[in-house]
Structure formats: structure tokens, C-alpha cells
C-alpha positions as CSV (number, residue, x, y, z in Angstrom):
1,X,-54.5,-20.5,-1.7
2,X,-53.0,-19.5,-5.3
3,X,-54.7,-16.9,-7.2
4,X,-54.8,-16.4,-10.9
5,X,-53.9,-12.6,-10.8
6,X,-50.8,-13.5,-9.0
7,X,-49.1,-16.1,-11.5
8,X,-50.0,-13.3,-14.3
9,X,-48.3,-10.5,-12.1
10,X,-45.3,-12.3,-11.1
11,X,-45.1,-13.7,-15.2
12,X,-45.4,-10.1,-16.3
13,X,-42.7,-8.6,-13.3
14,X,-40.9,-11.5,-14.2
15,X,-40.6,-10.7,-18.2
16,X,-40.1,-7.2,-17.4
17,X,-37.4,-8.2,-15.3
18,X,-35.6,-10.1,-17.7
19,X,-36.0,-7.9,-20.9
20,X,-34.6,-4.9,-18.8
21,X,-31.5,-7.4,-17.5
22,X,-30.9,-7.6,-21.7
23,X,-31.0,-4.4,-22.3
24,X,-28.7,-3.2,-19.8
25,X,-26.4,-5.9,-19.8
26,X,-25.9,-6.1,-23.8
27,X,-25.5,-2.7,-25.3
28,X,-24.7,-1.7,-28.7
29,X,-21.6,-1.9,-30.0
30,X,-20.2,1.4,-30.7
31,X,-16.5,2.8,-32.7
32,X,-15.1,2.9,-29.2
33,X,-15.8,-0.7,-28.5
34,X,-13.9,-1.4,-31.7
35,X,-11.2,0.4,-30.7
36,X,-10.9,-1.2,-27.6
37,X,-10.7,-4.7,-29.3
38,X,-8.1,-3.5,-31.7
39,X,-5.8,-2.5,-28.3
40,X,-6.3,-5.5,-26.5
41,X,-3.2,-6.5,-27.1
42,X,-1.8,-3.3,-25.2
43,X,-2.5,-3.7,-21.1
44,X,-2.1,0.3,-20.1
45,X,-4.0,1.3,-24.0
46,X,-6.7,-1.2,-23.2
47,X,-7.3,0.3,-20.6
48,X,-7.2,3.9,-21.3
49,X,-9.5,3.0,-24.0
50,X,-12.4,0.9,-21.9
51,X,-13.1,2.8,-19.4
52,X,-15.5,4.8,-20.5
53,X,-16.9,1.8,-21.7
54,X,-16.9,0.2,-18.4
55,X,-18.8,2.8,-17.0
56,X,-21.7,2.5,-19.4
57,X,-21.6,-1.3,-19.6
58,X,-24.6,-1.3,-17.4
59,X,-26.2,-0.4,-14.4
60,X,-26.5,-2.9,-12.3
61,X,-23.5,-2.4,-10.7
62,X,-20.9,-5.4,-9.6
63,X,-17.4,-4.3,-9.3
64,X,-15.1,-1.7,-10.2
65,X,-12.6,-2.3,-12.4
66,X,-9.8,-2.2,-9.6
67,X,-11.6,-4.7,-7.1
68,X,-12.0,-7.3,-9.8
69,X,-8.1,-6.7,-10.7
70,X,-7.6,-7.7,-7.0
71,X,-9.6,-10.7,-7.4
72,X,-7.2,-12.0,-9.7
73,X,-9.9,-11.3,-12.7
74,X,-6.4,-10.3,-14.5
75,X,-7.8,-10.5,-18.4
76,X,-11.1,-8.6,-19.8
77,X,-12.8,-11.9,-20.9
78,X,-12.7,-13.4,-17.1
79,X,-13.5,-9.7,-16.3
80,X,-16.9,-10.2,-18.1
81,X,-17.8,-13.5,-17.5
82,X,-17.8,-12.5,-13.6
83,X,-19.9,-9.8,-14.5
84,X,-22.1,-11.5,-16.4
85,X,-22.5,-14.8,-13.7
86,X,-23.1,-12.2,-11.0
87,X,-25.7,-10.6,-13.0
88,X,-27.4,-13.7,-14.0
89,X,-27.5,-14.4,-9.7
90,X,-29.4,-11.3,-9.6
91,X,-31.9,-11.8,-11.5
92,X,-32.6,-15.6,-10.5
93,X,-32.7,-15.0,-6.6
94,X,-35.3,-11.7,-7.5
95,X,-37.3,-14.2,-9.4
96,X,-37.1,-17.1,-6.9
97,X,-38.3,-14.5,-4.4
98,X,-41.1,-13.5,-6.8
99,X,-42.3,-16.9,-7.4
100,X,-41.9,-18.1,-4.0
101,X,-44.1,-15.3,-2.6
102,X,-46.7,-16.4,-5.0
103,X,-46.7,-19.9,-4.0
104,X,-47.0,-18.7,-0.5
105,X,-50.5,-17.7,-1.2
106,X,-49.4,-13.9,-0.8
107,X,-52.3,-12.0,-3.3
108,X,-51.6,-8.4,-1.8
109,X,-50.2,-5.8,-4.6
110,X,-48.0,-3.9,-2.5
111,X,-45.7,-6.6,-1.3
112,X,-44.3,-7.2,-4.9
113,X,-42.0,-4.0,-4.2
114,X,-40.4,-5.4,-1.0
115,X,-40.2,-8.7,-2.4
116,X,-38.0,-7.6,-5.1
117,X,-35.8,-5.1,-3.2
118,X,-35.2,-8.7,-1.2
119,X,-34.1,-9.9,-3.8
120,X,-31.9,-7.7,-5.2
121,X,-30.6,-7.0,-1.6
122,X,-29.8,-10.6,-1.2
123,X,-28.4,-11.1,-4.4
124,X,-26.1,-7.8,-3.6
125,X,-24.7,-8.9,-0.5
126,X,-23.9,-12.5,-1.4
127,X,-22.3,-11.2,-4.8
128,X,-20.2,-8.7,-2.8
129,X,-19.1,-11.3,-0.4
130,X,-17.8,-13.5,-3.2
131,X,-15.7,-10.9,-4.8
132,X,-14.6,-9.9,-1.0
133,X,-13.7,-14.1,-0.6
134,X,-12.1,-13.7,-4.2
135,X,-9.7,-11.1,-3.3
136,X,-8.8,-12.6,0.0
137,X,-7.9,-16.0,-2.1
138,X,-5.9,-14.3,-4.9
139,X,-3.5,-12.1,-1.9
140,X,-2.9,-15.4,-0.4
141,X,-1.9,-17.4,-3.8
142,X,0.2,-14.1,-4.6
143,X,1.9,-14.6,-1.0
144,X,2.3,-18.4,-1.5
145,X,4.0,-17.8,-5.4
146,X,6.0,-14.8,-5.6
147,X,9.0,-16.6,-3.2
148,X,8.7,-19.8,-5.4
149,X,8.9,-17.5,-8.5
150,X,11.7,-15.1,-7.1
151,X,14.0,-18.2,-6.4
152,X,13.2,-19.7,-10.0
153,X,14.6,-15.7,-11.5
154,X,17.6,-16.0,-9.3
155,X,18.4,-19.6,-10.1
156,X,18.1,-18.2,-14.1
157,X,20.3,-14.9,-13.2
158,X,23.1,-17.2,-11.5
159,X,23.2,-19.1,-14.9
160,X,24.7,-16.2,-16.3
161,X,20.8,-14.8,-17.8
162,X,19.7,-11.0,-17.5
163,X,16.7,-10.3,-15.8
164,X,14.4,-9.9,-19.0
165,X,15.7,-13.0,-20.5
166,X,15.7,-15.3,-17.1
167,X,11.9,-14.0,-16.8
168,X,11.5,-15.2,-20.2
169,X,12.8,-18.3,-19.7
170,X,10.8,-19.2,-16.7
171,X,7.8,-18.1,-18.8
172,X,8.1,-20.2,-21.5
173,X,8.8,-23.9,-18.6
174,X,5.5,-22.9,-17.1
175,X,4.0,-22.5,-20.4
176,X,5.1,-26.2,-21.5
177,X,3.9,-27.5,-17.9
178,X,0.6,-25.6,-18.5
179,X,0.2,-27.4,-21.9
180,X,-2.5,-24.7,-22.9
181,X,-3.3,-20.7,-22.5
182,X,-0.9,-19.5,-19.6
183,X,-3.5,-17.0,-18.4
184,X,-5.5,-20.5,-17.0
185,X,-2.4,-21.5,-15.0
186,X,-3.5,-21.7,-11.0
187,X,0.0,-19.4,-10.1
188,X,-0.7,-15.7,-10.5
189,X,2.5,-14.6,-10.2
190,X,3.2,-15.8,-13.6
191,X,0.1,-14.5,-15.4
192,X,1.8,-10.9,-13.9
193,X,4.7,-11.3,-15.3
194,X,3.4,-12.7,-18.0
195,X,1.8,-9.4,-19.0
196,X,4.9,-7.5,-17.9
197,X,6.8,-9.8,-20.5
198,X,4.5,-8.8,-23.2
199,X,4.6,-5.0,-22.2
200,X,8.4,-5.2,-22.1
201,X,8.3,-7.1,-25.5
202,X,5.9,-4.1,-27.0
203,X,8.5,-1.7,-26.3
204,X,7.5,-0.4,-22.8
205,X,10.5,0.0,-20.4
206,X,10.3,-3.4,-18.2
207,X,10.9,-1.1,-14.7
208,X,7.6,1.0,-15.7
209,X,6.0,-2.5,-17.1
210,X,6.6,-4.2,-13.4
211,X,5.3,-0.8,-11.8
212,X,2.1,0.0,-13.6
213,X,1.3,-4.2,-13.3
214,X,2.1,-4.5,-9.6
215,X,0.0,-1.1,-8.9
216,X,-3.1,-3.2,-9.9
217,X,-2.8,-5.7,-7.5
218,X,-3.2,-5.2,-4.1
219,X,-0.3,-6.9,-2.4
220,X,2.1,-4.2,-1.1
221,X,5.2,-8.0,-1.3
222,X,4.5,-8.0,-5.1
223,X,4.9,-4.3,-5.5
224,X,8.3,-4.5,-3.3
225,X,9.2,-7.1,-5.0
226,X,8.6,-5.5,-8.5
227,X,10.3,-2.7,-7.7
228,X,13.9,-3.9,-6.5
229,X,13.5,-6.5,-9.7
230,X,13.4,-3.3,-11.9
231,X,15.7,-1.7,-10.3
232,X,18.2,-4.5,-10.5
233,X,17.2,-4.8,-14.1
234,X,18.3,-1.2,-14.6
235,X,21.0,-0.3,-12.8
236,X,23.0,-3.4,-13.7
237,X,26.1,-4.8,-11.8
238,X,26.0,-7.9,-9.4
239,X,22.5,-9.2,-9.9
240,X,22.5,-12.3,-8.0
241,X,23.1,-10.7,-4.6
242,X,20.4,-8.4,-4.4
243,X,17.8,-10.6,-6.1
244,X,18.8,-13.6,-3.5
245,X,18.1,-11.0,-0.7
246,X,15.0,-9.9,-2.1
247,X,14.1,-13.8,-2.2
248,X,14.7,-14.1,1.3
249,X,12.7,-11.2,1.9
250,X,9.9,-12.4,0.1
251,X,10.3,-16.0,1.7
252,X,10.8,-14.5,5.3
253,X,7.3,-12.3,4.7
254,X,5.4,-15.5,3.8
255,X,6.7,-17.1,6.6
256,X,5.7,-14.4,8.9
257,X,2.0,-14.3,7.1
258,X,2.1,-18.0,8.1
259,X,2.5,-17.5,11.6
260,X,0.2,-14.7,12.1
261,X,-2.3,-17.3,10.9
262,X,-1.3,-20.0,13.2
263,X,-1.4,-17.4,16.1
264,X,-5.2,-16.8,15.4
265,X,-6.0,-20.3,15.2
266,X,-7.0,-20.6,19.1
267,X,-9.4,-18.2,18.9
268,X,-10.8,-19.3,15.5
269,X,-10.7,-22.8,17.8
270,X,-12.3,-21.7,21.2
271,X,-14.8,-19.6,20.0
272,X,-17.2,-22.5,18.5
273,X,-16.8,-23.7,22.3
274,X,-17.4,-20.8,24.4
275,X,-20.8,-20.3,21.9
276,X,-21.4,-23.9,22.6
277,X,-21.3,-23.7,26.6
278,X,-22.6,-20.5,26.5
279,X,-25.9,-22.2,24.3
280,X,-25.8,-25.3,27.4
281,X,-25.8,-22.7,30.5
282,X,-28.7,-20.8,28.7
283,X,-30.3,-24.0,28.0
284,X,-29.9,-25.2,32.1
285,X,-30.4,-22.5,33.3
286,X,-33.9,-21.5,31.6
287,X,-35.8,-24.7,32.8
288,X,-35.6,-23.2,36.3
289,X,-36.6,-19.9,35.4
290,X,-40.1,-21.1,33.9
291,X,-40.7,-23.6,36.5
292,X,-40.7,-20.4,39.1
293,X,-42.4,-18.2,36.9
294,X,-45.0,-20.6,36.6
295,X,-45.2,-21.2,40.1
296,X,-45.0,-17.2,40.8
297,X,-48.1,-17.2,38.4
298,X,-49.9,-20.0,40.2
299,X,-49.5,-18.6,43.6
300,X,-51.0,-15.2,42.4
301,X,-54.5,-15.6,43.9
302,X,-57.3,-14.3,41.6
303,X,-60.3,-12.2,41.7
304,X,-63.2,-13.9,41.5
305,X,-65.3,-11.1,42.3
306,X,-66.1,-10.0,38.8
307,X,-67.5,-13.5,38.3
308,X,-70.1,-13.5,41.1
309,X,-73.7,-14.2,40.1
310,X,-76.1,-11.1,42.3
């Protein structure tokens, strides 16, 4: 049975709800905010210059700034727009859970609470499990690029390029191949270097470029990787030796990454069937159990004593 009072509670909760997910989530702009659009160009000054921004964007809480760099979220615009799609999920499942309990007949005042710490606790977990599948999907692109993309630099260094220019160059083909905004581009090697490019171009030293980007990702190849490639960029001489053993390092770890996945395949494969047979003997096994506690029941004799007219 619905109740009037209830549909006005759960309206009212409801546009309480979503006037507080406004204000938090849209706050004034301040001179700080303008300054941080002004130094977007910069990767380390944007930074600098957002983070205390970031930490009074709002609070509901999503992700740090560092786990959504691991999720590949490389840019502040797809930064925000995870933000903002994982606060929007928050909200809706709270008011599904509102309105649900409602239609459910529910007219008691003191469930509303629970109900919406449901919600949000729901919402919470599934939002944090994305991000967790996000991060697991970005380390594995990153494995599955960087010895495509290290082969492609030496093939430009044994051309007779530098470093700088041969990373340039490879830039620019995937650009054409992209036909758009490189930052949309499925490989995430190159939206790295991409941004190391344009630090390098800014006048930051391309060794301290490659470290300070591959120190906000979380794939300890990359960062080896980045650091030889500066080195070679630095110290000069024969370039096409070391950068082809650091491609066959990078190749090698892949491959290894590869078979440790193929290793855990039986188990991921026998598992469904030991639940499975383990479901069929429970299944078996408990039809005999209830036909002798039924019987065990039946043979009990009763006392009929109680039930004895005087």
C-alpha cells in the first residue's frame, strides 16, 4: 500500500538531494581557477596550480588525482567528465533506492536514513571498482604499446634521426592516422609522449619531461623505459644499440606478462567446475539428509498426555 506522506518525503529528500549534488559539484569560479586555465597548456604548472582546486572541487569524493592519472584519465577535461559521470551514478542509484523503497509500501520514517547510506554505499563501491577495472585496462594497453612504440623510435634513430626529432616524427604519422585530436587515440603510449613532446618543445629538458610524465603512471616498463630513452638522449654516442636493447627489453617483458596470464588460465578455468560439482554433491547429497530427518522426526513418539480429556 502507497502512502501520500511517502511520495512527498521521498520528492522532498529527493530535491534536497539534488540541489546539494549542484552545489557541491559546481562551485564558483575563483582567480585561481583562472589561473589554472591560463597554464593549461603547461603539464607540471597545471598542476602546481589545481591542486588546491582539486581538493575543494567537492566533497563527494571519487578519485585522487594520481589514481585517475593511472586510469589513463591523462587530460583535465576527461579528468572531469569521470568525475562528473560518477557523481551523476551517485545520485541516481540513492534515488532509485528512495523511490523503490516507496513503491515497496515502506511508510516508516526511520528507514529513509539506511536507505540512502544504501545507496551511496552502493553507488561507492561500484564507482570504485570501475576506476580499479580502469587502471587494470590502461597498465595492460601501456604493456601492449610501449614495444610497438620503442621499435617505431629505433626504426626513426637508425634513419639517421635524434631522439627528440624521431619522437617527433612518429607523433606527427599517428596524428595523420588519427585524423583528429591525438589525445582520443586508443594507444597511450603516444598521448605520453605526446605531452613529453610538448614539455620538451616549452623548453623543459626532455630527460626531466620523460621522468616527471612516466612518474604519473603506474607502470614501473614505461618508467624504465623513459629513463634509458633520456639517457640515451643525453649522453649521446651510438643510439641505435642501446635503444634496440631496451626494445627487446620491453618486448621480452610483455612476453613474460603474457605468459604469466596464460599460466593462470587453468585455474581461472577449473574453478567454475569445482563450484559446479561442488553445487551437484550438495544438491545429492541433501535429499537424503531430509528424507532421514524426516523419518528421525516421525519415529519420535509423542506425548499425548497433555491432550487427555479427565
Amino acid at each position: 500500500m502507497l502512502y501520500p506522506i511517502d511520495w512527498n518525503i521521498t520528492c522532498a529528500l529527493i530535491l534536497l538531494s539534488s540541489c546539494l549534488f549542484f552545489w557541491l559539484y559546481y562551485p564558483k569560479r575563483r582567480a585561481i581557477d583562472v589561473l589554472h586555465d591560463l597554464n593549461e597548456d603547461s603539464y607540471s604548472t597545471s598542476r602546481k596550480a589545481s591542486t588546491p582546486i582539486r581538493k575543494k572541487e567537492s566533497l563527494l569524493y571519487i578519485a585522487s588525482e594520481n589514481e585517475l592519472e593511472h586510469a589513463g584519465f591523462l587530460s583535465t577535461e576527461e579528468q572531469k567528465a569521470f568525475k562528473k559521470r560518477q557523481r551523476n551514478l551517485i545520485i541516481i542509484i540513492t534515488i532509485f533506492c528512495l523511490v523503490f523503497r516507496t513503491v515497496l509500501g515502506f511508510r516508516y520514517l526511520s528507514g529513509i536514513v539506511p536507505t540512502i547510506l544504501l545507496g551511496l554505499s552502493v553507488s561507492y563501491i561500484f564507482s570504485r571498482y570501475y576506476l580499479a577495472s580502469c587502471i587494470n585496462r590502461f597498465q595492460r594497453l601501456l604493456e601492449f604499446h610501449l614495444p610497438i612504440v620503442m621499435e617505431q623510435i629505433v626504426m626513426a634513430v637508425e634513419s639517421g634521426m635524434d631522439v627528440i626529432p624521431a619522437v617527433g616524427t612518429i607523433l606527427e604519422i599517428h596524428n595523420k592516422q588519427d585524423s583528429s585530436d591525438i589525445n582520443k587515440t586508443t594507444n597511450p603510449v603516444i598521448r605520453i609522449l605526446d605531452i613529453v613532446f610538448k614539455l620538451s618543445q616549452g623548453g623543459i629538458p626532455f630527460e626531466k619531461a620523460l621522468s616527471e610524465v612516466s612518474s604519473r603512471t603506474n607502470s614501473n616498463a614505461l618508467r624504465h623505459a623513459f629513463v634509458h630513452l633520456g639517457l640515451a638522449q643525453s649522453e649521446g654516442g651510438e643510439l641505435v644499440t642501446p635503444l634496440r636493447e631496451l626494445s627487446d627489453a620491453t618486448q621480452a617483458y610483455y612476453q613474460e606478462t603474457v605468459e604469466l596470464e596464460i599460466a593462470k588460465m587453468p585455474i581461472k578455468a577449473t574453478l567454475p567446475l569445482v563450484l559446479t560439482f561442488a553445487g551437484l554433491i550438495i544438491f545429492f547429497i541433501s535429499i537424503p539428509l531430509v528424507q532421514i530427518s524426516n523419518i528421525t522426526h516421525d519415529s519420535i513418539p509423542k506425548d499425548t498426555s497433555t491432550y487427555a480429556r479427565p
